[in-house]
N, C-alpha and C positions, 0 to 999 in steps of 0.2 A: 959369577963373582958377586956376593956379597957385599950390596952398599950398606952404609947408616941406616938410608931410608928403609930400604928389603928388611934388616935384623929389625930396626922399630913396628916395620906390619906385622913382620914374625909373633914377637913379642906383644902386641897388641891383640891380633885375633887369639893367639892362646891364652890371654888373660881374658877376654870375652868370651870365648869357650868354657872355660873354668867359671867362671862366672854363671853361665847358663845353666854348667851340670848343676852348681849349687843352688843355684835358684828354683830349678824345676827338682831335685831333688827334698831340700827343705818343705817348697810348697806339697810333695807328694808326701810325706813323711805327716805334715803339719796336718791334711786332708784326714787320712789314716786315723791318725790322733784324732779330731775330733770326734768322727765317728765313732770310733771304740769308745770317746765317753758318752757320746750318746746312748751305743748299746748296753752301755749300763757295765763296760768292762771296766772301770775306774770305779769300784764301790764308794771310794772314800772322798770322790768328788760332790761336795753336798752345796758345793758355792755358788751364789750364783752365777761369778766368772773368779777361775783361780786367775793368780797374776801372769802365768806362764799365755792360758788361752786370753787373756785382756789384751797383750802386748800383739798377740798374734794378731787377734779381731783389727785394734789399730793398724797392724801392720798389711795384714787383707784388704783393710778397705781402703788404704792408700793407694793401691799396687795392684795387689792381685787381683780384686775382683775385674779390673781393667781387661785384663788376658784370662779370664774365667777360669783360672786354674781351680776355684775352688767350686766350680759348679758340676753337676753331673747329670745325667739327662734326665733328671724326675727330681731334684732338686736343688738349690743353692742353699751353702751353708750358713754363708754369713752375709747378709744384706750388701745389697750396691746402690745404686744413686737412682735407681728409676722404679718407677712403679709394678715394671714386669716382675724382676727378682724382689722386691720391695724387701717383706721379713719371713721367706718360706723357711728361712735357716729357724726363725725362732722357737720354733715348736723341736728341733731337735736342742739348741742351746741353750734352750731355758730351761731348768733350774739347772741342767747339766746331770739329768739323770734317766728320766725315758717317758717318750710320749705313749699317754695311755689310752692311747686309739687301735696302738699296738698292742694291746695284750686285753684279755679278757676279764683278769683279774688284779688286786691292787700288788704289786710286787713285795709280798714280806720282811721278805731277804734286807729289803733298805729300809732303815730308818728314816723318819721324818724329821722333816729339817726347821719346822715350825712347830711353836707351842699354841696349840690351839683348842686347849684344857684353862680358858681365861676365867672360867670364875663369873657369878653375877652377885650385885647386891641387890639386886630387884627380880625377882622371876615370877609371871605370870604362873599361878596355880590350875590345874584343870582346865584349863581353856582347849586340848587337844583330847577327844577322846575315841578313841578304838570302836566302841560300838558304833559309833553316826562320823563316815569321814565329811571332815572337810571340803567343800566345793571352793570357796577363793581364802587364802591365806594371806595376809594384806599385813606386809610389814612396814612401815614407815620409819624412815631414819631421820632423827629428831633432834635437834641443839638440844642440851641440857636445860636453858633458859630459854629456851621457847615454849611458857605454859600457854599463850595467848592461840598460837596457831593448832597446838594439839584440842585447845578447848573446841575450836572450828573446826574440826574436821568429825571429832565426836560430835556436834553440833550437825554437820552436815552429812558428807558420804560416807561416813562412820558410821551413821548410827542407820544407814539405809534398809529398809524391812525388808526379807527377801524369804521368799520358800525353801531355799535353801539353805543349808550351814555356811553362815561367812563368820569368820574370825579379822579380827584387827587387833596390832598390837604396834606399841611404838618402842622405838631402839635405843639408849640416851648412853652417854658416855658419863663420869661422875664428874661434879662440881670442886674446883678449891673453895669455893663459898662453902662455909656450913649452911648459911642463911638459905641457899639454893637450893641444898640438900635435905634440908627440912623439907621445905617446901613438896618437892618431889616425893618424898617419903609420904606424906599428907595428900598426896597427889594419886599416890600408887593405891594407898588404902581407901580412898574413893572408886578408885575404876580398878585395880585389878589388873589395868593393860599394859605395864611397862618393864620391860626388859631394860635394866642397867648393868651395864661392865662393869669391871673392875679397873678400869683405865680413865684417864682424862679425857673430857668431850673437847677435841677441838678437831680441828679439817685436817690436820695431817695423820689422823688416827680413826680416818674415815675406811680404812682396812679394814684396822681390827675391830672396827663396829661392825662391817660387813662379815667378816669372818664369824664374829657370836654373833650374828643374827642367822646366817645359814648354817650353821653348826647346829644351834638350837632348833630351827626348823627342819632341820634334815634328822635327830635326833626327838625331840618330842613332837611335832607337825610333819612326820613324813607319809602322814595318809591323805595328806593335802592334796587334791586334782590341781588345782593352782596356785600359784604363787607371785600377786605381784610385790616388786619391791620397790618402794616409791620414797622421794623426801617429802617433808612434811611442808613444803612449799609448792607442793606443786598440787591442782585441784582433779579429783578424778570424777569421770560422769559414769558411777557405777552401773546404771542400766546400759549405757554402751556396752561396757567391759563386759558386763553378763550377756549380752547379746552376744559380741565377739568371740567372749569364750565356749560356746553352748554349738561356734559350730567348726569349731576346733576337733577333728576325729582321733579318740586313744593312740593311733599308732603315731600321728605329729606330735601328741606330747612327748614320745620318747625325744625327741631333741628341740620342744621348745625353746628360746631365749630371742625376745624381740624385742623394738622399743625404736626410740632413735638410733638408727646402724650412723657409725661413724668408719668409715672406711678408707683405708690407707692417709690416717692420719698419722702425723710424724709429730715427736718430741719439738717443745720450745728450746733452743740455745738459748735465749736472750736467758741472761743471771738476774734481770731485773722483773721478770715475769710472775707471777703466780703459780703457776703450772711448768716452771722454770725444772729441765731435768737435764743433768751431766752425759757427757758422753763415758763417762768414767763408769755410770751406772745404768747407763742404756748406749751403750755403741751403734744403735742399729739407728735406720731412718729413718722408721715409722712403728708405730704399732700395730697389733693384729686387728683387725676387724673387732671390733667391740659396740655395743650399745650404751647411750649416757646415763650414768647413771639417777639422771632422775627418777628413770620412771622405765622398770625393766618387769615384763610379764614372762614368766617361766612356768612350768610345771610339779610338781612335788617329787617327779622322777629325775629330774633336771636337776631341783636342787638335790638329793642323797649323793646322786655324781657329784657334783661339785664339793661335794660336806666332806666326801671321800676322799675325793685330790688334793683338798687345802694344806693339810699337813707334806703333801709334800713339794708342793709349788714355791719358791722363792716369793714372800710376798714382794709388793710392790705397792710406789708410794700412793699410787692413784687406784682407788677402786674399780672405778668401770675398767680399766684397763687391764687392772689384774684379774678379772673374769673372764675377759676376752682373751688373756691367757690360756687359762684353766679351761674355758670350752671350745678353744682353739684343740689342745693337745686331749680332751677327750673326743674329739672327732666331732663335736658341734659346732654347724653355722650359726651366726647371728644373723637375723630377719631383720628386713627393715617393717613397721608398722607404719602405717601413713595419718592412723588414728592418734599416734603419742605425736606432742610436740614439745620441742624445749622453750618454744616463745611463748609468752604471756600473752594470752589471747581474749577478745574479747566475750561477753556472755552468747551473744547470740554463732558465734564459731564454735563454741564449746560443745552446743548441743548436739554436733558431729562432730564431737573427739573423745576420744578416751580419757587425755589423760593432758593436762597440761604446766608448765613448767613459769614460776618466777612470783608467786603471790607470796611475798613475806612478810604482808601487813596484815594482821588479824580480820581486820572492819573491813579490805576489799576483800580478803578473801571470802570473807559471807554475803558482804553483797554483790559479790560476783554472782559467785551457787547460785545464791535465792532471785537472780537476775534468769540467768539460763533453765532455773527449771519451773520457773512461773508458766 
């Protein structure tokens, strides 16, 4: 006989059942999906999250990653809360079109989803030349209105004499000052070394300065053996660096990219931050392994990869971190260097370091140098 109580379990476990078929059903279906735009079956997804896979990503890391419906035994798709699955998904979800560790060559078939055809007003002339390569390619990325620190470094490990071919060039975004822009221009026809965009110098266009700086060097400087890429605040002991690099063997340059390793660092929530990034525009927990960008030694093979894949990576607001992107999904690890540092170090630390980070006052910066190499 049928009580109240008996018809309501009834009705209860079949509404929990139905439940489960949909639940485990959606989540295999949703799984499916991603994949297929990973494998590049969804030509026309060029985004870097449509709104269909955003709601999903939210709705994953609420839920599912909990019961691992979205993991499989050699990867997780979309980040979960601990450092294990951390962001293995991100090299398939980013830009949402295909990791190029997978394939040999760059995929024609798809279009690039960045313009990175930027244009210069300033272009070093002849400074790369075919018959005599390059040994170090030294590009500094430079405020617009910082003439005092570029003066010091041409003053110091700029201008360092070496038996070899070193090149240095500095990066600068353009000025709304005219007054600045003269200046620069005045600046350029003295030395010869400055690369300027066609874009505004400020820190959140510290991309697309990286972007025309390795586009350029992968383009006229790709017979470079090395390549560091440094700010213009940070002091470098180029006899180190020439040591260091000299016992670097050809087959490690194939996936050079070292410096400071930052690893399984995660996006700031706080909206009052600096470095402040949305869940809207990074859902995940962390980022990939990346190196800071103060002060990043690479190879001229490393950067062509890179110069390759930019057009089609979803940029991203933070430089170092949209590298460790890009040499995430070409199949490069980031090294940790124990020679770079990002603290401001004293002169006598210097003379066992490469490369150090935070000198943005002209007069320490030289009497640092002329400290450590007395």
């Amino acid at each position: 006989m049928l009580t109240l109580r008996n018809i309501f379990w009834c009705l209860s476990t079949a509404a929990f059942s139905c439940s489960a078929i949909l639940y485990f059903s959606v989540s295999k279906s949703l799984n499916i999906y991603l994949q297929r735009l990973h494998e590049g079956m969804y030509a026309n997804e060029t985004y870097l999250i449509d709104g269909f896979t955003r709601r999903a990503l939210y709705w994953n890391n609420k839920s599912a990653v909990k019961s691992n419906l979205f993991t499989s035994s050699s990867e997780v798709y979309v980040s979960g809360n601990t450092s294990k699955d951390w962001c293995s998904g991100l090299s398939r979800l980013y830009p949402l079109i295909l990791n190029f560790s997978n394939t040999r060559a760059l995929p024609k078939h798809y279009g690039p989803i960045n313009n990175v055809s930027l244009g210069y007003k300033l272009e070093p002339k002849n400074i790369c030349n075919r018959k005599r390569r390059i040994y170090i390619l030294s590009i500094v990325k430079s405020r617009v209105n910082n003439f005092k620190l570029r003066q010091a470094i041409r003053k110091t490990w700029g201008k360092r004499p070496s038996n070899r071919r070193n090149v240095l060039i500095f990066t600068l975004g353009l000025s709304s000052d005219e007054v600045v822009q003269k200046l620069v221009r005045r600046e350029f026809s003295t030395y010869g070394d400055i690369l300027q965009g066609n874009f505004i110098d400020n820190y959140y266009n510290n991309t697309i300065k990286t972007t025309m700086e390795i586009r350029w060097a992968g383009r006229i400087c790709k017979h470079s053996r090395f390549v560091l890429l440094v700010d213009d605040d940070v002091i470098v002991n180029f006899q180190n660096l020439e040591t260091h690099v000299s016992q670097i063997t050809e087959d490690k340059e194939n996936n050079l990219f070292s410096g400071n390793l930052k690893n399984l660092d995660g996006p700031m929530r706080n909206k009052n931050a600096k470095w402040y990034m949305s869940k809207y525009r990074f859902p995940y927990t962390c980022y990939p392994p990346y190196i800071s960008g103060g002060a990043i030694l690479t190879s001229g093979k490393v950067i062509s990869r890179i110069s390759e894949a930019l057009p089609f990576v979803k940029r991203f607001r933070y430089d170092d971190v949209y590298l460790g992107i890009i040499v995430q999904k070409l199949g490069i690890k980031p090294q940790r260097n124990v020679q770079v540092s990002m603290r401001k170090l004293k002169a006598d630390k210097l003379r066992t370091f490469i490369a150090s980070h935070g000198f943005k006052n002209a007069k320490e910066y030289l009497a640092t140098y002329r400290n450590f190499t007395l």
